[in-house]
PDB file of N, CA, C and O in Angstrom:
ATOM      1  N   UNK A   1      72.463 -88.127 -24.997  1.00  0.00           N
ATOM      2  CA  UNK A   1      71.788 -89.391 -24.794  1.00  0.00           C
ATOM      3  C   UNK A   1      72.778 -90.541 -24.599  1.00  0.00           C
ATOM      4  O   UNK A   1      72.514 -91.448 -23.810  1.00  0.00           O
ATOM      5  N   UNK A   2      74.108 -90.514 -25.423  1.00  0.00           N
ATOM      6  CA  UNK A   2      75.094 -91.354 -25.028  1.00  0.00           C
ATOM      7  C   UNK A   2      75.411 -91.555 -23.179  1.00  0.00           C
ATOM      8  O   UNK A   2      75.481 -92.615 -22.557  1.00  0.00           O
ATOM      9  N   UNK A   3      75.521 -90.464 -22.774  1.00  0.00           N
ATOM     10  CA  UNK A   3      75.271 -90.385 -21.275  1.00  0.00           C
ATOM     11  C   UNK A   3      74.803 -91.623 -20.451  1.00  0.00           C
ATOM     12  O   UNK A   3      75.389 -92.438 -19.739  1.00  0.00           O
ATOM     13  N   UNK A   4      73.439 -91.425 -20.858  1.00  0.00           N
ATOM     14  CA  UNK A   4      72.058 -92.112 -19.851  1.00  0.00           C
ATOM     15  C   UNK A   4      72.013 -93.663 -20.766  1.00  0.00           C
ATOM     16  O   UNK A   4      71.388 -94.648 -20.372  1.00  0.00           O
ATOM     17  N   UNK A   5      72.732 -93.612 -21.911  1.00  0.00           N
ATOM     18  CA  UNK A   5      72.509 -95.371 -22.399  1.00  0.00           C
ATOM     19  C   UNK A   5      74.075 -96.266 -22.110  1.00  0.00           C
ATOM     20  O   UNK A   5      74.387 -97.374 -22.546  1.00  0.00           O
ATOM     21  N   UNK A   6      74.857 -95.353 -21.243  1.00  0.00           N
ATOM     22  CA  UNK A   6      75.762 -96.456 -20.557  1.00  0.00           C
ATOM     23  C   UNK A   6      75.830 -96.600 -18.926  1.00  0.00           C
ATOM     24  O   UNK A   6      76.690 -97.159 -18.246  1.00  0.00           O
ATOM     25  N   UNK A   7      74.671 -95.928 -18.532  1.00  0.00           N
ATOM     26  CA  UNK A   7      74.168 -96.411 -16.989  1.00  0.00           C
ATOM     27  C   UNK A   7      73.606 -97.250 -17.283  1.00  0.00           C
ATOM     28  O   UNK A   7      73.277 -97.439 -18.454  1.00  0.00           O
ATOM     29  N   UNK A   8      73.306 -98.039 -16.306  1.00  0.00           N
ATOM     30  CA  UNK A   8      73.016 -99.355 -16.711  1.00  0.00           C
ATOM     31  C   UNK A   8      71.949 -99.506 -14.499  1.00  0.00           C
ATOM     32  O   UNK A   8      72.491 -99.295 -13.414  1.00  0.00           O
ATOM     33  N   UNK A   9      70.580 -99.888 -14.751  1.00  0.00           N
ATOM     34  CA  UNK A   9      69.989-100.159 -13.888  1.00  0.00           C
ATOM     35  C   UNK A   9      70.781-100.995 -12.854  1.00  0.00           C
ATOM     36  O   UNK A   9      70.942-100.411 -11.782  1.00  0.00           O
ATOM     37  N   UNK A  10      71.070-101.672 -12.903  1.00  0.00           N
ATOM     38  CA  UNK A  10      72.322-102.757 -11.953  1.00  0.00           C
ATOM     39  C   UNK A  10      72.870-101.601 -11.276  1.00  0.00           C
ATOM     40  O   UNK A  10      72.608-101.520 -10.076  1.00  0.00           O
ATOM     41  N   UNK A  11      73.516-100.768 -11.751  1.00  0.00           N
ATOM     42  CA  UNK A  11      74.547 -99.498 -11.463  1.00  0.00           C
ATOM     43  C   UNK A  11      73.695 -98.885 -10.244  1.00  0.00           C
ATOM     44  O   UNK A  11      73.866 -99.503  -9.194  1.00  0.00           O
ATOM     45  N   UNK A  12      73.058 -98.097 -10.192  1.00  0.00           N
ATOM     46  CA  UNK A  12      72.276 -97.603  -9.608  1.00  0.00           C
ATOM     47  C   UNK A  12      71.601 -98.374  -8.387  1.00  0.00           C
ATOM     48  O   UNK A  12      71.251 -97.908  -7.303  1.00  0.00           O
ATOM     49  N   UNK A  13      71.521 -99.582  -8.825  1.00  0.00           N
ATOM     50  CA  UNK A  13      70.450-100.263  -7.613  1.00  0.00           C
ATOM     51  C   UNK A  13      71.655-100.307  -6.177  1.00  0.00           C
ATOM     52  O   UNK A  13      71.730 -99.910  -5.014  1.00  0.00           O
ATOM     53  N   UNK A  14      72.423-101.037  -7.150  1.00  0.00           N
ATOM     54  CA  UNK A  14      73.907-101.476  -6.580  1.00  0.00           C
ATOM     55  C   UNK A  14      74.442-100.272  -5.986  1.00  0.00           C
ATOM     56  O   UNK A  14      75.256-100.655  -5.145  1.00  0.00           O
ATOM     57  N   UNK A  15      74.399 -99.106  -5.997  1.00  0.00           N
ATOM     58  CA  UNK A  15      75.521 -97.710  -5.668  1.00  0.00           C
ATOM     59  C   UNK A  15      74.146 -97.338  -4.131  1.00  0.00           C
ATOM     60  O   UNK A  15      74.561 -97.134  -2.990  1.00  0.00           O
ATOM     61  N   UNK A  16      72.703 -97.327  -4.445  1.00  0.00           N
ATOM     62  CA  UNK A  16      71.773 -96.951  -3.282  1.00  0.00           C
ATOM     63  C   UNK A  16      71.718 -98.095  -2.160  1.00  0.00           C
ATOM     64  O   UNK A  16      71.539 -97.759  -0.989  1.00  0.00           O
ATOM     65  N   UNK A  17      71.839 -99.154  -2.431  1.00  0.00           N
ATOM     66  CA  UNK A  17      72.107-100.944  -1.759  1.00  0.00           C
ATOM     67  C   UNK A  17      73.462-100.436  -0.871  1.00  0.00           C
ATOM     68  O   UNK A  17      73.267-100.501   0.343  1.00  0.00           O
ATOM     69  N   UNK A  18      75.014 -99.863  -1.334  1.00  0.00           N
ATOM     70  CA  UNK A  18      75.752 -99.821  -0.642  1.00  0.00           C
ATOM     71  C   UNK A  18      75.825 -98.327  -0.025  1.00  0.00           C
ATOM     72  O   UNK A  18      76.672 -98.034   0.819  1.00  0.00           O
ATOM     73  N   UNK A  19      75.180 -97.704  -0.355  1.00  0.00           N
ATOM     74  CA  UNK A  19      75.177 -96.291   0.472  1.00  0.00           C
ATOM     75  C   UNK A  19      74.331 -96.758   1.746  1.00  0.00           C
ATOM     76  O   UNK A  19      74.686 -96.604   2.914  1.00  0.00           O
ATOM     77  N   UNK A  20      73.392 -97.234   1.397  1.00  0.00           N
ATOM     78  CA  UNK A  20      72.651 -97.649   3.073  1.00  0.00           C
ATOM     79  C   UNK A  20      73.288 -98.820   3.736  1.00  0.00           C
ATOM     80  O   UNK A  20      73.186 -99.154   4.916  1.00  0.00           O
ATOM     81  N   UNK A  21      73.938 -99.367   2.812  1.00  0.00           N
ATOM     82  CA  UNK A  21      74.953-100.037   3.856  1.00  0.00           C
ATOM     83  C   UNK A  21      76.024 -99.446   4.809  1.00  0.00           C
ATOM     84  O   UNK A  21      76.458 -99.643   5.944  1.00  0.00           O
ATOM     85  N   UNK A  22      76.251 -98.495   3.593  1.00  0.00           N
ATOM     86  CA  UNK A  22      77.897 -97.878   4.471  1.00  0.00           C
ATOM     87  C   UNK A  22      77.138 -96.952   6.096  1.00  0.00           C
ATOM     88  O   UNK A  22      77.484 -96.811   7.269  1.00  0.00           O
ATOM     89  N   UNK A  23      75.956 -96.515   5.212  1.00  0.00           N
ATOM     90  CA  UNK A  23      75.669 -95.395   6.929  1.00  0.00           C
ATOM     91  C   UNK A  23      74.879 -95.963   7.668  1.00  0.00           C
ATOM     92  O   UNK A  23      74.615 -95.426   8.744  1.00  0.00           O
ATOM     93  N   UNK A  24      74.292 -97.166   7.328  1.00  0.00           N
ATOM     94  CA  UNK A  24      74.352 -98.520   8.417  1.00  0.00           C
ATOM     95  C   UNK A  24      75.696 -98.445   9.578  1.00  0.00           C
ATOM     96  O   UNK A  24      75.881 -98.145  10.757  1.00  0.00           O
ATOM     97  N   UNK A  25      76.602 -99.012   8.175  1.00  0.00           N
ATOM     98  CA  UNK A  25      77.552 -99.474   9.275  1.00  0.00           C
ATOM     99  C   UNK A  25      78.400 -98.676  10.254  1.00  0.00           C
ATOM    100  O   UNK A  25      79.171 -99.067  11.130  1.00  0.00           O
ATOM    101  N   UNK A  26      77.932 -97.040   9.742  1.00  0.00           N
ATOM    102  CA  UNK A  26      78.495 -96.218  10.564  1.00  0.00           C
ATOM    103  C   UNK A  26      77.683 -95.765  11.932  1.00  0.00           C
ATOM    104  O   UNK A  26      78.087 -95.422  13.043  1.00  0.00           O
ATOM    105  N   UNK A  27      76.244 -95.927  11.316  1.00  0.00           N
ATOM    106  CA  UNK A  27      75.491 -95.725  12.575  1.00  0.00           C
ATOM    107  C   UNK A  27      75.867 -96.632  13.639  1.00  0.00           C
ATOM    108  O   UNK A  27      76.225 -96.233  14.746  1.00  0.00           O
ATOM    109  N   UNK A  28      75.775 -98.031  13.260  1.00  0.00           N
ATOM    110  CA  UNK A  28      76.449 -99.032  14.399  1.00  0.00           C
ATOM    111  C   UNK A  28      77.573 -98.754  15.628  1.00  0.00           C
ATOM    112  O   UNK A  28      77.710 -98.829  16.849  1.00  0.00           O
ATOM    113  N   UNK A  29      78.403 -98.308  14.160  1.00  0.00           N
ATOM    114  CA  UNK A  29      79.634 -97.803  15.289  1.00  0.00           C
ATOM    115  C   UNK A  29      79.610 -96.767  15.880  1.00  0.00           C
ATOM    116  O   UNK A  29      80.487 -96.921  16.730  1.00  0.00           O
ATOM    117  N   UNK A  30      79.068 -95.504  16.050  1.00  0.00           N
ATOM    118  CA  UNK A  30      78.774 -94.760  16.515  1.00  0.00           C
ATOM    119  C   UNK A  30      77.800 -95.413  18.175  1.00  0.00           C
ATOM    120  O   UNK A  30      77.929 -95.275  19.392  1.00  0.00           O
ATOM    121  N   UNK A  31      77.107 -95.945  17.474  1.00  0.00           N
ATOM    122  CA  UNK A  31      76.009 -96.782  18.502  1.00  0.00           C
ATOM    123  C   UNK A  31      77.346 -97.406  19.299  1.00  0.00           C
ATOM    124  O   UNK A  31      77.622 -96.856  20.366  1.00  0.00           O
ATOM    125  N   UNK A  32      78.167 -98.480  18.872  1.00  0.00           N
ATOM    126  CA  UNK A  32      79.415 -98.933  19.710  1.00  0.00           C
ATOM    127  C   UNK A  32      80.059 -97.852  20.401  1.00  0.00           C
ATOM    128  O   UNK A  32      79.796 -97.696  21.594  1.00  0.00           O
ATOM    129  N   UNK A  33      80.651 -97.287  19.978  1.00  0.00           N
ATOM    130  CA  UNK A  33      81.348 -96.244  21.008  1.00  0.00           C
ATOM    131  C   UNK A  33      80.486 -95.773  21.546  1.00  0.00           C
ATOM    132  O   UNK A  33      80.595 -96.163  22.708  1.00  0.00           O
ATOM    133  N   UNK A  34      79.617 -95.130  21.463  1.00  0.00           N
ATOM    134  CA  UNK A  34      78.761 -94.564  22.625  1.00  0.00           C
ATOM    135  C   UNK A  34      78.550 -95.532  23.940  1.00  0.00           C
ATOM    136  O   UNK A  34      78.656 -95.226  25.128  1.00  0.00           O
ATOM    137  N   UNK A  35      78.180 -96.934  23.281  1.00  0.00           N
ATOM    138  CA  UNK A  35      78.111 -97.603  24.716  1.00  0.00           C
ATOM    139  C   UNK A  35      79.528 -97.923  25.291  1.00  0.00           C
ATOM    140  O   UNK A  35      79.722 -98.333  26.435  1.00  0.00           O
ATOM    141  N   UNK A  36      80.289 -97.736  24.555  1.00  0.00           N
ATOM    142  CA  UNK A  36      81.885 -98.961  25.297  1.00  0.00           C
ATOM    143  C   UNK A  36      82.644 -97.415  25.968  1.00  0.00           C
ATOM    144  O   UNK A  36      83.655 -97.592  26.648  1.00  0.00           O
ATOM    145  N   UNK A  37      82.282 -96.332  25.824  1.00  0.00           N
ATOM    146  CA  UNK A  37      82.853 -95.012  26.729  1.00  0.00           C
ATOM    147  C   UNK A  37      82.396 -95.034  27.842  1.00  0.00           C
ATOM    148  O   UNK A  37      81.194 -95.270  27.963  1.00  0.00           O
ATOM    149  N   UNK A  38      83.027 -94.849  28.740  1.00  0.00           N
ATOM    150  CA  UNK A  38      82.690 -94.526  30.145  1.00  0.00           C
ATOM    151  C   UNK A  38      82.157 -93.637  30.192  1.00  0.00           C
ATOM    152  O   UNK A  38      81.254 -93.686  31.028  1.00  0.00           O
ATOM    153  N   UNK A  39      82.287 -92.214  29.382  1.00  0.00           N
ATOM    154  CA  UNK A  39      81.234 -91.001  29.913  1.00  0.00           C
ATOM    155  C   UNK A  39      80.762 -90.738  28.756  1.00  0.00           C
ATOM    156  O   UNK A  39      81.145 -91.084  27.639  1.00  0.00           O
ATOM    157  N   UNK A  40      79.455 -89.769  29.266  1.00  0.00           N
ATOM    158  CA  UNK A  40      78.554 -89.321  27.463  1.00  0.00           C
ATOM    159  C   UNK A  40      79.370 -88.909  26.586  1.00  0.00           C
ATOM    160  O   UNK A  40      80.330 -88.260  27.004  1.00  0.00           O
ATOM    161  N   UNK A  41      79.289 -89.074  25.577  1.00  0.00           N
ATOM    162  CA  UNK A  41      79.998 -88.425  24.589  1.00  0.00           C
ATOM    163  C   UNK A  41      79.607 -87.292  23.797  1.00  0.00           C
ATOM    164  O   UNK A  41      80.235 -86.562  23.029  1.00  0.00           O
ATOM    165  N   UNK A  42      77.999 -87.344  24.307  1.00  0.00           N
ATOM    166  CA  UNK A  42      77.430 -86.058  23.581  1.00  0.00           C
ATOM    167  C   UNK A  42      77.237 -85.165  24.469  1.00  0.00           C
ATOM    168  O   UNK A  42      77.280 -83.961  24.214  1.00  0.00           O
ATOM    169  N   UNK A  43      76.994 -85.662  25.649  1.00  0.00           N
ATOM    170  CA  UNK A  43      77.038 -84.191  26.852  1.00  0.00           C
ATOM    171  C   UNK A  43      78.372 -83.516  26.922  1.00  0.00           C
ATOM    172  O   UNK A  43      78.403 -82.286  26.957  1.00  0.00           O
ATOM    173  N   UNK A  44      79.824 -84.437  26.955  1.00  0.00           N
ATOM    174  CA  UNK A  44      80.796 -84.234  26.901  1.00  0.00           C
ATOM    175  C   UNK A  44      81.087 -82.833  25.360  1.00  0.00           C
ATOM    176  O   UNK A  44      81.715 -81.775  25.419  1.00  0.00           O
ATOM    177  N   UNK A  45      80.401 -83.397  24.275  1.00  0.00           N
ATOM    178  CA  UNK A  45      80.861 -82.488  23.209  1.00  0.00           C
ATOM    179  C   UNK A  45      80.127 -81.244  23.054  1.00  0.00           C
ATOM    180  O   UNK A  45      80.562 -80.225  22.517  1.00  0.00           O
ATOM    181  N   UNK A  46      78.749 -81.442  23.670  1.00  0.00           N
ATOM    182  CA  UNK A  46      77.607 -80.329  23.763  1.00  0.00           C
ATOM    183  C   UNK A  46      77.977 -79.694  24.870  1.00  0.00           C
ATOM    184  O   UNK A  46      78.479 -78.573  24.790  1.00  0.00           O
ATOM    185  N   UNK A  47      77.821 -80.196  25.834  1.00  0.00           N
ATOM    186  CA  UNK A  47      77.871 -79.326  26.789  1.00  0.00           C
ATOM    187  C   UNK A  47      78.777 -78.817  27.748  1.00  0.00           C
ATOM    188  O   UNK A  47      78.426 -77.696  28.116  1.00  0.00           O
ATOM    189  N   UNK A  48      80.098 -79.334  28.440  1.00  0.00           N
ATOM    190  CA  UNK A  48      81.442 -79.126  28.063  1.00  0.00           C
ATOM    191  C   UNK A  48      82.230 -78.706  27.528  1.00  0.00           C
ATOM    192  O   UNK A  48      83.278 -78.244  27.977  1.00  0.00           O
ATOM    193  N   UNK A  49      81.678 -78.830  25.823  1.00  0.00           N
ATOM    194  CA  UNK A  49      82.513 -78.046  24.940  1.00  0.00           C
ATOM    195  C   UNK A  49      83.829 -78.787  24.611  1.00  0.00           C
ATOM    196  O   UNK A  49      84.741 -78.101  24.150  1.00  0.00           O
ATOM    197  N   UNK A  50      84.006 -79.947  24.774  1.00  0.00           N
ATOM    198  CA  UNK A  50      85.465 -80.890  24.655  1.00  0.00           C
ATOM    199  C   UNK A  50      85.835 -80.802  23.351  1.00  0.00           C
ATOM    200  O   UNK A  50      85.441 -81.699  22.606  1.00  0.00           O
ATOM    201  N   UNK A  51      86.409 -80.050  22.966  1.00  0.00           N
ATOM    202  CA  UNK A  51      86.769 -80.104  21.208  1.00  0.00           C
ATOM    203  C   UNK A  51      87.710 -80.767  21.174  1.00  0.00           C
ATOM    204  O   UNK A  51      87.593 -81.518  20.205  1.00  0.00           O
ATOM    205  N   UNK A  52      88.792 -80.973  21.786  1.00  0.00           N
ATOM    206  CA  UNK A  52      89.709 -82.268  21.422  1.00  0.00           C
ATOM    207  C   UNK A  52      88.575 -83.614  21.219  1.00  0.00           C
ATOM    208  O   UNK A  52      88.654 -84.247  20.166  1.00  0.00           O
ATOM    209  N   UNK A  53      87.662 -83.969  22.130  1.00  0.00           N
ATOM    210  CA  UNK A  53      86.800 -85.189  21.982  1.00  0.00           C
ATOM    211  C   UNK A  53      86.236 -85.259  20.605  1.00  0.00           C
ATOM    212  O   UNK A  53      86.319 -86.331  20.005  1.00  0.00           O
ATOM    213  N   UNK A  54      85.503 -83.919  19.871  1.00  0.00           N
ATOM    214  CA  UNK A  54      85.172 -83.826  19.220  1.00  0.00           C
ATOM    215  C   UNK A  54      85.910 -84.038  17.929  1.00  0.00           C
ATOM    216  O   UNK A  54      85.362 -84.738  17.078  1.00  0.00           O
ATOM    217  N   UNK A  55      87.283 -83.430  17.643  1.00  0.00           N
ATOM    218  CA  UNK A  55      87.648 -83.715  16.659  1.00  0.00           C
ATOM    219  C   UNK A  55      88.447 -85.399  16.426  1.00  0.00           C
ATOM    220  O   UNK A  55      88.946 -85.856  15.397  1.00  0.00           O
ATOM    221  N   UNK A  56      88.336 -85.964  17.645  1.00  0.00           N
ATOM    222  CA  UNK A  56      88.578 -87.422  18.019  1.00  0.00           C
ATOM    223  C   UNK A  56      87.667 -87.940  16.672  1.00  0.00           C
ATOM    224  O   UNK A  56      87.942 -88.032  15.475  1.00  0.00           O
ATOM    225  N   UNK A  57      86.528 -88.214  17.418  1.00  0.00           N
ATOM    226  CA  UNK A  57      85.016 -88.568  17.195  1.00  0.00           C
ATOM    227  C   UNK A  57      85.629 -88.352  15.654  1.00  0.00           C
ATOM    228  O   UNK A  57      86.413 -89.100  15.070  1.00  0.00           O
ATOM    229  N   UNK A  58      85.089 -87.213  15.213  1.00  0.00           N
ATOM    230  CA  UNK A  58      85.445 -86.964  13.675  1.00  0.00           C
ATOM    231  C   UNK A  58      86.904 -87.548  12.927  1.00  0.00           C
ATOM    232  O   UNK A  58      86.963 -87.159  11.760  1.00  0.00           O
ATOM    233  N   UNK A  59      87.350 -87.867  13.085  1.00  0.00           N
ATOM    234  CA  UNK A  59      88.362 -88.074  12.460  1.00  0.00           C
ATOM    235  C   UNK A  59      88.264 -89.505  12.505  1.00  0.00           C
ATOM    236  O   UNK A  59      88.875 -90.114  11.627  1.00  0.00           O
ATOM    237  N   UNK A  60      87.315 -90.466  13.749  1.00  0.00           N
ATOM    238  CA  UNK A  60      86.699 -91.768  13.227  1.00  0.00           C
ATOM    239  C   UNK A  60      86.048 -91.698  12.604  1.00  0.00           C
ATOM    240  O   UNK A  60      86.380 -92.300  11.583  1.00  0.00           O
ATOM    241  N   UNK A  61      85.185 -91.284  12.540  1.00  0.00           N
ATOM    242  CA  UNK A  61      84.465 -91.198  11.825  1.00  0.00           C
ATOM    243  C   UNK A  61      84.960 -90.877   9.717  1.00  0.00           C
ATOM    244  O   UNK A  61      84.674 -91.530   8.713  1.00  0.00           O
ATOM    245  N   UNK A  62      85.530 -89.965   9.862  1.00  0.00           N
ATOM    246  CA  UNK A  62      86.529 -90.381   8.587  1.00  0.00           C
ATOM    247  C   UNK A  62      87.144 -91.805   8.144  1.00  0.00           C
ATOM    248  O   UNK A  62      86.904 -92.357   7.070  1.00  0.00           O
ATOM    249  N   UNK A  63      88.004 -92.314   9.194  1.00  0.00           N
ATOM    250  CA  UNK A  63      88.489 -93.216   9.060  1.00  0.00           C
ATOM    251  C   UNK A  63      87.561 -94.422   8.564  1.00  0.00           C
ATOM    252  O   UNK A  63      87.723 -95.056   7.521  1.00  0.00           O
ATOM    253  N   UNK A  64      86.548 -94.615   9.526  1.00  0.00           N
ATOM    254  CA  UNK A  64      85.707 -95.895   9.279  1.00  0.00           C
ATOM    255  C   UNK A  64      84.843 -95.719   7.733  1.00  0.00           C
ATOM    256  O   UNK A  64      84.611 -96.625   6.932  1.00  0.00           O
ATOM    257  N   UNK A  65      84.405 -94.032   7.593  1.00  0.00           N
ATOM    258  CA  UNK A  65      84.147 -94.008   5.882  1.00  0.00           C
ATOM    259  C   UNK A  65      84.902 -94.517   4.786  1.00  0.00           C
ATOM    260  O   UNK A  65      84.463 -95.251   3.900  1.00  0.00           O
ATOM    261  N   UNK A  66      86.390 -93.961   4.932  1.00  0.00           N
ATOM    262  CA  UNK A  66      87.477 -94.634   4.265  1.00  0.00           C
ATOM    263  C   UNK A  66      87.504 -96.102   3.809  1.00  0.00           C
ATOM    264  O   UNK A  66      87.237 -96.649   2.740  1.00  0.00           O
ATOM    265  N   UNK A  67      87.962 -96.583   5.120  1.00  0.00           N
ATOM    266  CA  UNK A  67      87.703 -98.481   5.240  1.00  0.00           C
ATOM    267  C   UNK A  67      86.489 -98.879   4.359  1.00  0.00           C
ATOM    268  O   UNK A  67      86.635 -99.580   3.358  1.00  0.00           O
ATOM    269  N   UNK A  68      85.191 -98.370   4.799  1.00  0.00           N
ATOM    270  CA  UNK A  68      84.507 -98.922   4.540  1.00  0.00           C
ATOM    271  C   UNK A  68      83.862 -98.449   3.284  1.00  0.00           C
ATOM    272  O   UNK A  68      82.728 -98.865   3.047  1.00  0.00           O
ATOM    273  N   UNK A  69      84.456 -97.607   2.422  1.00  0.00           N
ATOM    274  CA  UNK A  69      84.545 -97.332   1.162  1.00  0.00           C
ATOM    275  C   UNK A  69      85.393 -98.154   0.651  1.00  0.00           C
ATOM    276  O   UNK A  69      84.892 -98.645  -0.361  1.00  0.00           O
ATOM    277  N   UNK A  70      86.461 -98.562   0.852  1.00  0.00           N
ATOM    278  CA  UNK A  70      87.511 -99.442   0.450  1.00  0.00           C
ATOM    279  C   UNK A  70      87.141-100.942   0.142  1.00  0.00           C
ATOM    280  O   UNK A  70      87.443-101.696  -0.783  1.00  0.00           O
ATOM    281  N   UNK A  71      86.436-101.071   1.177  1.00  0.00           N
ATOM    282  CA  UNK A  71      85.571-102.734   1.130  1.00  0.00           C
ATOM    283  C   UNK A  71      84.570-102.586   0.560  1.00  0.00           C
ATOM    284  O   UNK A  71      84.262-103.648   0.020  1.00  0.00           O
ATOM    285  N   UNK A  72      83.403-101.317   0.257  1.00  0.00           N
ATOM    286  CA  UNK A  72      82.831-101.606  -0.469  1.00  0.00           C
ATOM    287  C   UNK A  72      83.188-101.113  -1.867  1.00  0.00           C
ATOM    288  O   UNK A  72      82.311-100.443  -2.413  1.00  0.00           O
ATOM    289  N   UNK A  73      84.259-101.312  -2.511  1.00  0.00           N
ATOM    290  CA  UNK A  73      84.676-100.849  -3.918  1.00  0.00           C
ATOM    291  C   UNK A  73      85.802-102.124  -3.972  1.00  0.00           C
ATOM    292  O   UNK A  73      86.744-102.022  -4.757  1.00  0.00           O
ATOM    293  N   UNK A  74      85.704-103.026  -3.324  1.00  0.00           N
ATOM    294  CA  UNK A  74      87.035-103.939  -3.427  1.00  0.00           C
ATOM    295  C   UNK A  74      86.072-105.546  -4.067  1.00  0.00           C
ATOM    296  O   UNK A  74      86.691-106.582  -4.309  1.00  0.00           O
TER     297      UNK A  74
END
């Protein structure tokens, strides 16, 4: 019971408030690059098969989690 009586409601509201922020802000960017590329990026990874593109993509995708874990814990 010591457990559950040092969470504290604030905690919680606050941790679900910035999780939909963070994959907010990733959806965005995703939404950004898709438009600012000259070619699809999903026909390119689907159907093509571009795995260099792909592990591009991913590894922003890391990155911008990072950052934006960083800012939201700062």
């Amino acid at each position: 019971m010591e457990l559950f009586a040092a969470v504290q409601i604030a905690e919680i509201v606050s941790t679900i408030v910035f999780s939909i922020l963070g994959i907010l802000i990733l959806g965005f960017c995703w939404w950004l690059i898709t438009k600012l590329s000259p070619f699809p990026i999903i026909k390119e990874i689907e159907t093509d098969q571009n795995t260099s593109l792909a592990i591009l993509i991913g590894s922003v995708f890391i990155a911008l989690s990072i950052i934006i874990a960083a800012v939201i814990l700062s």
